[in-house]
C-alpha positions, 0 to 999 in steps of 0.5 A: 549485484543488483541495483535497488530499482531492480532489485524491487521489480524482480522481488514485486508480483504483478497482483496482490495474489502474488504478495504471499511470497512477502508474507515475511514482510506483513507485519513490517507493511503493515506497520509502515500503512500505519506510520505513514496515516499517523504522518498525515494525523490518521489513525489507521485501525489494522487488526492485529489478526492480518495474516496474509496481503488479502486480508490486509488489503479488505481492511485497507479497502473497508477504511478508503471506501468509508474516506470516500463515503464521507468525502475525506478527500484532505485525509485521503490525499495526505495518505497519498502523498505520503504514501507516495502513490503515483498520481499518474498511476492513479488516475489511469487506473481510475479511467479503466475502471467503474467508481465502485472499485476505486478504492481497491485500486487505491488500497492496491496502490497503497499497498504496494508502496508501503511494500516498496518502502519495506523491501528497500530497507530489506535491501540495504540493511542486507547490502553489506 
């Protein structure tokens, strides 16, 4: 039997491409994005027609990039921290990368957690 830790890394792709495999998991990822701005006092608009992780990232992506716009940096960390985004992480993406692709970097690593935080409650709703 496999742990949780392992368990996810076997069950996460290494790109956003490979999320398709989760679609089952969509609207449970994209309903934890939510809950998770709401906790933080942000209404995150998602369009109830996402069918699929691209699409899901291109309007989280549309939303960070207007938080960086506007520098909404309260609202945008409290999403973070919420979210529980590795802030190590983070910021040796940030390095690697031109300013202009911040945000799809932050929406990747957005979205890769609230896709943790679905898949550990798949595992241990499933553990029995």
């Amino acid at each position: 039997m496999m742990n949780l830790k392992q368990y996810i890394s076997s069950h996460l792709p290494n790109e956003i491409n490979g999320y398709e495999l989760f679609n089952q998991f969509l609207s449970e990822t994209k309903e934890q994005l939510k809950k998770d701005a709401l906790l933080q006092g942000f209404q995150l608009n998602l369009s109830n027609e996402i069918t699929n992780y691209k699409e899901l990232l291109f309007e989280l992506q549309n939303q960070l990039n207007e938080m960086l716009e506007n520098r909404n940096s309260k609202i945008l960390k409290g999403l973070l921290y919420q979210t529980d985004v590795n802030e190590h992480d983070l910021m040796k993406n940030f390095e690697k990368t031109p300013i202009e692709d911040h945000s799809e970097i932050l929406g990747k690593m957005i979205v890769e957690r609230a896709l943790k935080k679905v898949l550990t409650r798949y595992y241990f709703k499933n553990l029995e």
